[in-house]
Every structure is written in C-alpha cells, then in structure tokens.
C-alpha atoms as a printed R data frame, in Angstrom:
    type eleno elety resid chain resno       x       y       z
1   ATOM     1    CA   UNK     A     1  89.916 111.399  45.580
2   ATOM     2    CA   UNK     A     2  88.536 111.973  42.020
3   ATOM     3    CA   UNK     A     3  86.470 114.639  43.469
4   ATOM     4    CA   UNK     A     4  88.922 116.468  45.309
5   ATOM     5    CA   UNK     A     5  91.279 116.737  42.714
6   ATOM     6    CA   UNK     A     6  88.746 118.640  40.662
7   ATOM     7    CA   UNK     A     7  87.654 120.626  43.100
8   ATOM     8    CA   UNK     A     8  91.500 121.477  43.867
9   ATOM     9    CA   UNK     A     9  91.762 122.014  40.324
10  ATOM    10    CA   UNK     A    10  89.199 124.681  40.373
11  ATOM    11    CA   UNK     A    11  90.392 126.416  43.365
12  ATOM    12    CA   UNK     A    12  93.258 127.054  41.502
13  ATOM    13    CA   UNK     A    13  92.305 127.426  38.653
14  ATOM    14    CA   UNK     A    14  93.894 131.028  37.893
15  ATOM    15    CA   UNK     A    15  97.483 129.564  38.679
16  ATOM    16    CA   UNK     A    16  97.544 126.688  36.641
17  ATOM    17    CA   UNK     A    17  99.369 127.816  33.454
18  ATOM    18    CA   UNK     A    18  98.141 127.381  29.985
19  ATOM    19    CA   UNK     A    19 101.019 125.877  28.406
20  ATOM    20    CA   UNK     A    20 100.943 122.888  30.799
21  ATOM    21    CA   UNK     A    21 100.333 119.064  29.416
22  ATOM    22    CA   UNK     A    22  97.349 119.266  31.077
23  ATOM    23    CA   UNK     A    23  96.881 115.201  31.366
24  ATOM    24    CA   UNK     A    24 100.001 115.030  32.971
25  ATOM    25    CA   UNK     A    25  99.300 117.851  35.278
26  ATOM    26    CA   UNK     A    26  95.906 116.164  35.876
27  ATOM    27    CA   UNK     A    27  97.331 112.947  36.720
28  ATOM    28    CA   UNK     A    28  99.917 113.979  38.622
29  ATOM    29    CA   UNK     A    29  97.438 115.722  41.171
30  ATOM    30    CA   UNK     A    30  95.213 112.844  41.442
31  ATOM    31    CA   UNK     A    31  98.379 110.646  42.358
32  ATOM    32    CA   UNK     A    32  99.172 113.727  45.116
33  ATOM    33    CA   UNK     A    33  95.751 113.832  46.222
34  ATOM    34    CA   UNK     A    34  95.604 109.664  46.839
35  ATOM    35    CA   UNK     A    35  99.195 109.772  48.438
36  ATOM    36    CA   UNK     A    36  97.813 112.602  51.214
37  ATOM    37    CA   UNK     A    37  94.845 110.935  51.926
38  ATOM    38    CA   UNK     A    38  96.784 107.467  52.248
39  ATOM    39    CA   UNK     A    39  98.948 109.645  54.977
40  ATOM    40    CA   UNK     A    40  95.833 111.378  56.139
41  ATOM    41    CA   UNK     A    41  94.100 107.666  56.341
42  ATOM    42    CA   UNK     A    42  97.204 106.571  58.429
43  ATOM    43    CA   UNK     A    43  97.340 109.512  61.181
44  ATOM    44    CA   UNK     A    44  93.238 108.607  61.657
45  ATOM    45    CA   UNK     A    45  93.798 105.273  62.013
46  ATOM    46    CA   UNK     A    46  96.512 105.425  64.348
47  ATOM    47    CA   UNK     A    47  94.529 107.885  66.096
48  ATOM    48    CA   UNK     A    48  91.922 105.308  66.717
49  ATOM    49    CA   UNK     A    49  93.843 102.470  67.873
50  ATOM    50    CA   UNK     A    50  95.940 104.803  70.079
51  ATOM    51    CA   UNK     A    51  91.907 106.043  71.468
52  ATOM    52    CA   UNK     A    52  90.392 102.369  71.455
53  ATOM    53    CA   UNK     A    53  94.083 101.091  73.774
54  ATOM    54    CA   UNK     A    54  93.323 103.986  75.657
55  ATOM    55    CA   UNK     A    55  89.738 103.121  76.073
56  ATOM    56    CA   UNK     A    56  91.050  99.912  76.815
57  ATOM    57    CA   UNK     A    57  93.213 100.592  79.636
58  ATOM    58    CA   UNK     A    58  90.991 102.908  81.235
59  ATOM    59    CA   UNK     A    59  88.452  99.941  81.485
60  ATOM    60    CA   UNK     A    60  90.886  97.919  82.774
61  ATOM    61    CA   UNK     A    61  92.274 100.163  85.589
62  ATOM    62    CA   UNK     A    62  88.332 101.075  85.951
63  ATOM    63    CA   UNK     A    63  87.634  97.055  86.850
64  ATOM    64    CA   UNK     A    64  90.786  96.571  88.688
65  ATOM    65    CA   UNK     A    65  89.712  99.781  90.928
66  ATOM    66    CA   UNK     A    66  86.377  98.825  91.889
67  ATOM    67    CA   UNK     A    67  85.512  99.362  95.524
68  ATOM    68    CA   UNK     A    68  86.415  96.097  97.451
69  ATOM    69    CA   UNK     A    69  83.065  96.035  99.320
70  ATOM    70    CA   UNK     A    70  84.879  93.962 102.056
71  ATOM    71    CA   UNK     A    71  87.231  96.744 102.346
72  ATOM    72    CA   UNK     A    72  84.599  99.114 102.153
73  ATOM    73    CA   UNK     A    73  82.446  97.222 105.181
74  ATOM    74    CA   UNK     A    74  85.171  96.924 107.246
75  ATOM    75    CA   UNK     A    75  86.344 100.331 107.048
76  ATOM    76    CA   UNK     A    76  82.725 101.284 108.040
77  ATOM    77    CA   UNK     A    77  82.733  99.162 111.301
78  ATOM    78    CA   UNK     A    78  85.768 100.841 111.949
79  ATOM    79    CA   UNK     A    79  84.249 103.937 111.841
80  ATOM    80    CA   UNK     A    80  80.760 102.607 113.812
81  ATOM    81    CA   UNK     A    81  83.077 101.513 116.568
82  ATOM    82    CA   UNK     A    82  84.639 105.023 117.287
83  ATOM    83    CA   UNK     A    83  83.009 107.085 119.952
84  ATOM    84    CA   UNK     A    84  80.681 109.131 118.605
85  ATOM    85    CA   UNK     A    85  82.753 112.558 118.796
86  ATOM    86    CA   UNK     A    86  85.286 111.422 117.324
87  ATOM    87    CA   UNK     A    87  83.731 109.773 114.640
88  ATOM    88    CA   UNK     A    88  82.038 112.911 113.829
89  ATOM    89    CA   UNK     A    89  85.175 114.647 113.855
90  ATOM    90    CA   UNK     A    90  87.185 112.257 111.271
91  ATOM    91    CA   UNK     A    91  83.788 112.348 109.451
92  ATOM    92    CA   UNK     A    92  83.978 116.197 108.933
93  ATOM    93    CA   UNK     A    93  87.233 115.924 108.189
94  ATOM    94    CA   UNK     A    94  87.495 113.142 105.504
95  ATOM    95    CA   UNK     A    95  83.804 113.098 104.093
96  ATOM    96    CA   UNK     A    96  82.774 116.901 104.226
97  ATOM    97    CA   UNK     A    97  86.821 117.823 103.708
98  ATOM    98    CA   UNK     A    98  86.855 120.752 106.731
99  ATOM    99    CA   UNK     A    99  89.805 121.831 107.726
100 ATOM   100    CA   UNK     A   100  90.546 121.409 111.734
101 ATOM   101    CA   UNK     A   101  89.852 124.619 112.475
102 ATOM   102    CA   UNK     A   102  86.559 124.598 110.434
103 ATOM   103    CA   UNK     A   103  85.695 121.458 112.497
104 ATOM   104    CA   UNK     A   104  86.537 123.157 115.990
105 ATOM   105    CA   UNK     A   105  84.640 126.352 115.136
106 ATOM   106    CA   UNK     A   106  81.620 124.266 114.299
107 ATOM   107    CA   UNK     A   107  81.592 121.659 117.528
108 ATOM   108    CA   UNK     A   108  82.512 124.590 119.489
109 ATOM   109    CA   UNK     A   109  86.126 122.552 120.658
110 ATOM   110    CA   UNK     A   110  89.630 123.867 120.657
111 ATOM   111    CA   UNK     A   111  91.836 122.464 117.295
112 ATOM   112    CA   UNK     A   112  94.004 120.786 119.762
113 ATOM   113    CA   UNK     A   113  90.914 118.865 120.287
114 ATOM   114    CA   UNK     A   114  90.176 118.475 117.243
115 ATOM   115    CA   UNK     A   115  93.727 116.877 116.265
116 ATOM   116    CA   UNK     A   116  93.801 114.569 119.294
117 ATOM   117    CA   UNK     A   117  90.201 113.130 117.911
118 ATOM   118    CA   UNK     A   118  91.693 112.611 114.193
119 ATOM   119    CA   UNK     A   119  94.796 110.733 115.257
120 ATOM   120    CA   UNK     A   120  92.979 108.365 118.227
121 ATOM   121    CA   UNK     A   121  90.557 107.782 114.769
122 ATOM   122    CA   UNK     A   122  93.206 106.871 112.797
123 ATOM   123    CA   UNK     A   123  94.741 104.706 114.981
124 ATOM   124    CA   UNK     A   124  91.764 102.907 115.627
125 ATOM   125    CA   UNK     A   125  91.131 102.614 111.732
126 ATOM   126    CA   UNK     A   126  94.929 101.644 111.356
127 ATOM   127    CA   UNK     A   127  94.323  98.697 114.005
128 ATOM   128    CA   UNK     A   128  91.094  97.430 111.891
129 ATOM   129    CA   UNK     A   129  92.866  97.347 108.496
130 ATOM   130    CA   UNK     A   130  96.096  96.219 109.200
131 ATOM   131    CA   UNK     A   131  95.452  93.048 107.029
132 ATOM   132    CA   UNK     A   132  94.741  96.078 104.075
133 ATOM   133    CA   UNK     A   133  97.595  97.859 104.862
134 ATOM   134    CA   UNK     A   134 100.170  96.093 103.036
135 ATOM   135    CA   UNK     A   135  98.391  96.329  99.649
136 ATOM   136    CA   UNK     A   136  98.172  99.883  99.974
137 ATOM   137    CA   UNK     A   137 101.766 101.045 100.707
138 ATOM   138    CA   UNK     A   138 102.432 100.213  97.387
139 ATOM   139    CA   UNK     A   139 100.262 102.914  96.603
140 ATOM   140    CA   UNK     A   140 100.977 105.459  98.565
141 ATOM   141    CA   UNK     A   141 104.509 105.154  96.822
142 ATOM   142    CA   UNK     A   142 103.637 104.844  93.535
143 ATOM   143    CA   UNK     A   143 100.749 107.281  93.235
C-alpha cells in the first residue's frame, strides 16, 4: 500500500500543488490507497467464493450425472434385441445424428421407411425402460 502510494504520488507528481501540507496530503492518500484495496480485496474474494460454489456445484451435478451403467446396459440390450435394420437405422440416427433422409439415401430405402424403423425402435426401447421412464419425465420438463 506504502508502495503504491508513492508510486501514485509520482505519477502525479506535476498536479500536486506546492502549497499543500504535504504530510497531510501524504497521509491522506495512503488512507485512500488502503480503503481501495480493502474494496478491491473484497470484490476478489467474493469472486473466489462465488468460483469455488460454482466449482462446487458443478462437481456435484457432475457426480449426480454419472452414467447409471445399469441404465446404460439395459439400454444396450434394448438396442441388441432390435432387428438388425432397424437397429442400424436408430443407430444412424441417434449415434452418427443423420437426418432421415441422410439415412434413406445411404441404405438405399424410402424416408417413409426410414420413419417406420425409428418409431418400431423406440417403442421397443420404450417397452425395455419403462421402469426408467418415470425418473426421466421429470427431465424432460425441467430441462
């Protein structure tokens, strides 16, 4: 604080006036110079505990959103027991993200097709995670 002060003094050096007590004036830029950095200490430091809650949270919803590898299994028998088309349809279409016409371009199928294999997929994967389904409603409202 000492520090600054002097080097503040010396920055403005030209406009201090000459007439001044300068002991007074000294003092009373030191006592400036602690009161901003007590403010200046203040913003940091709520800063950081506003960062570190953050942090904080973010691990939390991190843990609290780990894959359920239960979930995760039975989701992929769901998939293993479609027939293989349209597994490889819903597959293009969730995992690669293709669009239904992309897909039925590429297999060489109309996109009627292509729609008919998504929704007998997703019924399928509806009727193997039913016991899931009620803890994700909630989501699908609130996210």
């Amino acid at each position: 604080i000492v520090q600054s002060t002097f080097v503040n003094l010396w920055e403005k050096r030209e406009m201090i006036k000459e007439d001044i007590n300068f002991k007074s004036y000294l003092f009373r830029a030191a006592y400036n110079t602690a009161l901003n950095y007590i403010k200046h200490e203040k913003v940091v430091n709520k800063y950081v505990n506003n960062k570190q809650e953050s942090i904080e949270i973010s691990k939390q919803n991190y843990v609290s959103h780990q894959p359920d590898f239960e979930l995760q299994k039975r989701i992929e028998d769901a998939l293993d027991s479609l027939p293989p088309q349209c597994q490889k349809v819903f597959r293009m279409s969730r995992e690669e993200g293709l669009k239904y016409h992309e897909i039925a371009d590429e297999l060489g199928i109309s996109k009627k097709t292509v729609e008919v294999h998504m929704g007998k997929a997703l019924k399928i994967l509806r009727g193997y995670l039913q016991d899931y389904m009620i803890f994700f409603l909630p989501l699908v409202f609130f996210l």
